[in-house]
VOGU-3710 file (C-alpha; in Angstrom, 3 decimals, decimal comma):
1> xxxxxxxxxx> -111,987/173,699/-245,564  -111,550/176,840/-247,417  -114,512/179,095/-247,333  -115,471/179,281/-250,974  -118,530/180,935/-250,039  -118,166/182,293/-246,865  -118,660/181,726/-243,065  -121,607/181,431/-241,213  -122,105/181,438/-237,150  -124,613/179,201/-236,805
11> xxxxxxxxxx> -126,651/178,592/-233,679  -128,656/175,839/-231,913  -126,579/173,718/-234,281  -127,272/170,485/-231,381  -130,754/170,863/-232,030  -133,406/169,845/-234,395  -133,064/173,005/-237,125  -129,735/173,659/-236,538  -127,988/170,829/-237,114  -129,652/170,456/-240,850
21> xxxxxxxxxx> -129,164/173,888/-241,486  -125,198/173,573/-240,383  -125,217/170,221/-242,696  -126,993/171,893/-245,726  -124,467/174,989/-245,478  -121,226/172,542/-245,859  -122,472/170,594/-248,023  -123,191/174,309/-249,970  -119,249/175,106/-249,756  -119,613/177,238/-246,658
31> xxxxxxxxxx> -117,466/177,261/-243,845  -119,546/176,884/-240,850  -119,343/178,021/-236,968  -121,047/176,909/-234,385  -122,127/178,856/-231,061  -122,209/176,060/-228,523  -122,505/175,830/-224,787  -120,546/172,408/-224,372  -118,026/171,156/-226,761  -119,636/167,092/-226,318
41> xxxxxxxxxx> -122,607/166,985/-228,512  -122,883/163,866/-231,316  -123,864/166,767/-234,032  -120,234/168,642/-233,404  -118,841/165,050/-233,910  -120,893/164,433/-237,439  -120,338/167,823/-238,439  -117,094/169,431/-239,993  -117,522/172,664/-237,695  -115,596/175,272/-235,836
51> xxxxxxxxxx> -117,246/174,910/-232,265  -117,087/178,090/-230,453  -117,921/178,096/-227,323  -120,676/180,956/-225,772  -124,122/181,455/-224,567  -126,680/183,892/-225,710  -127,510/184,848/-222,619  -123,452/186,182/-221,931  -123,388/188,951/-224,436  -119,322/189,019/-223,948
61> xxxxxxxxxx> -118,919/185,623/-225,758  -120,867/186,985/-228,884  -119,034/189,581/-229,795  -116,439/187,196/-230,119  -118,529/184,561/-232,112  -119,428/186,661/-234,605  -116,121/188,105/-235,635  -115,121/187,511/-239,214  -117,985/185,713/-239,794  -120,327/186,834/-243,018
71> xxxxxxxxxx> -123,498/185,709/-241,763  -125,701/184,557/-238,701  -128,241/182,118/-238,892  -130,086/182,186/-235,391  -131,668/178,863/-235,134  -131,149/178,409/-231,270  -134,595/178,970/-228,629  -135,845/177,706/-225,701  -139,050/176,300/-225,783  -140,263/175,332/-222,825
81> xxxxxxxxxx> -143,217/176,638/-220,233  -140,866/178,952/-218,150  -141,063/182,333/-219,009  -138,057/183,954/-217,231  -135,627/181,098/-219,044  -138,257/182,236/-222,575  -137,609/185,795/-221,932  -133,573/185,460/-221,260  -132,493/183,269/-224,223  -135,371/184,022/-226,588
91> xxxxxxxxxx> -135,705/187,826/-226,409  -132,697/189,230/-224,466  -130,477/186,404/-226,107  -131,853/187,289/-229,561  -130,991/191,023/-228,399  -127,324/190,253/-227,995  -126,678/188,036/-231,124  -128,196/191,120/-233,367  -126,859/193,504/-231,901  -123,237/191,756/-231,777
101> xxxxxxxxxx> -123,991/191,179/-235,497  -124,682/194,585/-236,316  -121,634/195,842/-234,742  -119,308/193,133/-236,718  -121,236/194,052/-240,050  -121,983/190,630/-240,615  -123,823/190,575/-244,103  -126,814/188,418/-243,422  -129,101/187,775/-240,123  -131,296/185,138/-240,600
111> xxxxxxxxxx> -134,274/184,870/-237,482  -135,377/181,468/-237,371  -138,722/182,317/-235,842  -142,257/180,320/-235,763  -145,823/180,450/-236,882  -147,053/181,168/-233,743  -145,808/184,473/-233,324  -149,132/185,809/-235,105  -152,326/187,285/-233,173  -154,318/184,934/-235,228
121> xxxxxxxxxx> -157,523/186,101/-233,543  -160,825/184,809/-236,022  -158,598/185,584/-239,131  -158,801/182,607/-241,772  -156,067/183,431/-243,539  -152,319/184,475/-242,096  -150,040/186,430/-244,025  -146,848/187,974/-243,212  -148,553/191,038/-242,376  -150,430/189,534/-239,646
131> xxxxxxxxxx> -149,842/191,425/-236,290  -147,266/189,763/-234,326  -149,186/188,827/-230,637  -149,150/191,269/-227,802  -150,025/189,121/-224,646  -149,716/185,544/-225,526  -150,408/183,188/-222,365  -147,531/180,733/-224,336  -144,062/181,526/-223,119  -143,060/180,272/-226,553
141> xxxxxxxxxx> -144,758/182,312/-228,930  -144,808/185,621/-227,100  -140,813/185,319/-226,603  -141,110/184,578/-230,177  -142,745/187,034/-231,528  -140,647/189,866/-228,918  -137,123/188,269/-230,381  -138,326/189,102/-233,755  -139,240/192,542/-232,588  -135,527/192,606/-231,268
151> xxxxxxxxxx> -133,839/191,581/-234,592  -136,111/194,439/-236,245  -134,617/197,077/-234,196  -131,378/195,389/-235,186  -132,263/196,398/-238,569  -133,544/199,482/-237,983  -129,485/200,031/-237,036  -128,190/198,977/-240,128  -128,098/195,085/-240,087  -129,296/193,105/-243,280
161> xxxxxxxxxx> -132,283/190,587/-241,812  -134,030/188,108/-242,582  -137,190/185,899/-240,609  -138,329/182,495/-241,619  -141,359/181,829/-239,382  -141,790/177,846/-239,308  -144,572/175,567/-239,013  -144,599/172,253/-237,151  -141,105/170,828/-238,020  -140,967/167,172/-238,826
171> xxxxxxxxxx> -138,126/165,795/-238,031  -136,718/162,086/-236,814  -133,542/164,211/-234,609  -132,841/163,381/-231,408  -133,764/166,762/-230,092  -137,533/166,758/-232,595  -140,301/167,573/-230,475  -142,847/166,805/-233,528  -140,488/163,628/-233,771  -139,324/161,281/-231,325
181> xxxxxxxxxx> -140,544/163,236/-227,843  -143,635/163,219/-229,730  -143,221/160,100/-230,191  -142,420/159,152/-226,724  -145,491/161,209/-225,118  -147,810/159,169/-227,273  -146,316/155,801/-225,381  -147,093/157,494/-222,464  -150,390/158,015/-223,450  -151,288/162,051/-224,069
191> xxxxxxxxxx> -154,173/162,152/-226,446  -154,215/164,770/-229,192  -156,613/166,429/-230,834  -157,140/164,322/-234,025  -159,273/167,426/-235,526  -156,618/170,433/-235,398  -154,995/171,138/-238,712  -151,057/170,647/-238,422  -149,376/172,805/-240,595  -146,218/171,190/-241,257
201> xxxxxxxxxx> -142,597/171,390/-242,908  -140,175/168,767/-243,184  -136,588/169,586/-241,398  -134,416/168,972/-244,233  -136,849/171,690/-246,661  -136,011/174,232/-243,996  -132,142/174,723/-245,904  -133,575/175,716/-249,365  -135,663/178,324/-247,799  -132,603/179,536/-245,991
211> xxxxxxxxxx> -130,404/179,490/-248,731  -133,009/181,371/-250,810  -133,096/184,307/-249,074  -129,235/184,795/-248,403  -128,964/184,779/-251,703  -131,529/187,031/-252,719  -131,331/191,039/-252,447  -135,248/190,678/-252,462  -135,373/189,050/-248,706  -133,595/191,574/-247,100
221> xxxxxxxxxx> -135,559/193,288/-244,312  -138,555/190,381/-245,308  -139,955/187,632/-243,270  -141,790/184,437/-244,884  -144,049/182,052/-243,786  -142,554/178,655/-244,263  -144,706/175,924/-244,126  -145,318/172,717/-246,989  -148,701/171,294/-246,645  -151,318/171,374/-243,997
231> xxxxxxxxxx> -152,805/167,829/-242,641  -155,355/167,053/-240,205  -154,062/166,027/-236,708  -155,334/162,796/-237,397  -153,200/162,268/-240,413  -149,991/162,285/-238,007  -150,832/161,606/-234,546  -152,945/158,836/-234,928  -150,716/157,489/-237,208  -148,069/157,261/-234,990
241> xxxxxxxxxx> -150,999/155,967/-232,063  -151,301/153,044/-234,933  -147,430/152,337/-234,691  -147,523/152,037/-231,148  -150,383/150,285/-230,768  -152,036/153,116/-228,716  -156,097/153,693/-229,361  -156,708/157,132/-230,532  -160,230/158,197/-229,809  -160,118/161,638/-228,615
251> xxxxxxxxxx> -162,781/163,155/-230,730  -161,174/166,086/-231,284  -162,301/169,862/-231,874  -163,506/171,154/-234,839  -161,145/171,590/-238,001  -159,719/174,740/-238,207  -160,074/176,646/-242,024  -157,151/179,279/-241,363  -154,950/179,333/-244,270  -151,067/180,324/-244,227
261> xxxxxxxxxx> -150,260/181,806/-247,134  -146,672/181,166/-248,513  -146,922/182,662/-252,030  -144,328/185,246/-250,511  -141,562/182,997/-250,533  -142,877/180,750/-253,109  -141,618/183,765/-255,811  -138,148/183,616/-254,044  -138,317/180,282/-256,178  -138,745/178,018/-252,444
271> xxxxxxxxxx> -140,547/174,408/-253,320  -140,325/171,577/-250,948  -138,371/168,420/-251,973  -139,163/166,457/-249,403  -143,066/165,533/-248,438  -145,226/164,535/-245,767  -145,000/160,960/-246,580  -141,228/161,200/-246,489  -141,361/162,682/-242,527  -143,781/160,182/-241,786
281> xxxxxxxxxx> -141,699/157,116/-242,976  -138,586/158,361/-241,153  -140,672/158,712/-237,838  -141,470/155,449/-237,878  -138,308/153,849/-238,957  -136,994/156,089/-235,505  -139,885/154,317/-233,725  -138,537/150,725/-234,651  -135,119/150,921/-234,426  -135,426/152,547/-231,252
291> xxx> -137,339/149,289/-230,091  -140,807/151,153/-229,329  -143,150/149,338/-231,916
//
């Protein structure tokens, strides 16, 4: 395919973010890349890409990813509980990709980083000027919020960044853990809070963010909170309790009242297409056709 606009390196294209984000930029006209530890993934099979194989915890196969590339979308984390794996793919991994970056002059780094990077503390509302969290007791959001730190002092060198920081990402992948591992803990009956508010975005809305600020001088050196709606818990667990049969009594803590403001990129021009509703019906078509309902 001839890059009309581009190439991108693209990581964590076999998992939930990734692989919409590497969909969305083909179908945009851009030739994409993908950073990938094994070439046998069903996503690399789906998707016209140029595998590349590396690991962003060996520094020595970035440098080669990133050659002749004109942007790097870092969608690829690790979020489990262990926090030497966190710290070695999240921060020092992070590291290496902007730093490899940098050196190649790529034109655009793009941080695909979370909500839960913020010291939220009592605050009711959380803008991007929130402080980032200091001593998190989640392996997740700490590593988080010290990759983003990383990709700063990337900047701070000369390369052209960008952070999306995501809320709960709905999603009927494979991979989705708001999707079918969700799914799949509720059959094997965890309880959640029916209370909590879930602040929420649906996978395939993730793209148009993305594409807005590549293409926008104004994003450079920004980071956006990127989120579409806020629900309470019981709107989407206990729905998906309903599908499955499961009772879904846990009482619940109080509702929160924090707010996440997303006027910020909301004047880049970003509106959701997809809703809620939509998410929701594509959970539970995963839930039948994978025989669990």
């Amino acid at each position: 395919m001839a890059d009309s606009k581009g190439r991108v390196l693209v990581t964590g294209v076999t998992g939930t973010v990734g692989s919409e984000i590497a969909a969305r930029l083909i179908e945009e006209g851009y030739a994409v890349r993908a950073l990938v530890r094994s070439a046998s993934a069903p996503e690399l099979e789906r998707l016209d890409v140029e595998a590349v194989k590396g690991d962003l915890t060996d520094s020595t196969t970035l440098s080669v990813a990133v050659q002749g590339v004109d942007a790097v979308v870092h969608a690829a984390a690790y979020i489990g509980p262990d926090w030497e794996r966190a710290r070695a793919v999240n921060v020092a991994g992070t590291k290496s990709i902007a730093d490899a970056a940098a050196l190649a002059g790529v034109k655009h780094f793009v941080h695909i980083s979370t909500g839960s990077v913020y010291n939220a503390g009592d605050r009711t509302e959380i803008t991007e000027e929130t402080p980032l969290c200091e001593a998190s007791q989640n392996a997740y959001s700490q590593t988080k919020a010290d990759a983003e730190r990383a990709v700063r002092a990337a900047a701070d060198r000369g390369l052209p960044i960008a952070i999306l920081r995501l809320g709960m990402v709905l999603s009927a992948h494979r991979t989705s853990v708001w999707g079918p591992k969700l799914i799949d803990e509720i059959r094997q009956g965890k309880v959640w809070h029916s209370d909590d508010p879930v602040n929420y975005i649906h996978v395939r809305n993730i793209p148009d963010a993305l594409l807005l600020v590549m293409q926008d001088a104004r994003a450079v050196g920004e980071a956006y909170n990127l989120i579409d709606g806020t629900v309470p818990a019981s709107a989407f667990f206990g729905r998906i309790a309903t599908w499955l049969g499961e009772k879904h009594t846990e009482p619940g803590r109080a509702p929160g009242v924090r707010r996440v403001v997303t006027e910020k990129i909301q004047r880049l021009g970003y509106k959701p297409r997809y809703t809620f509703d939509d998410a929701m019906a594509e959970l539970e078509e995963t839930a039948r056709s994978s025989g669990w309902v």
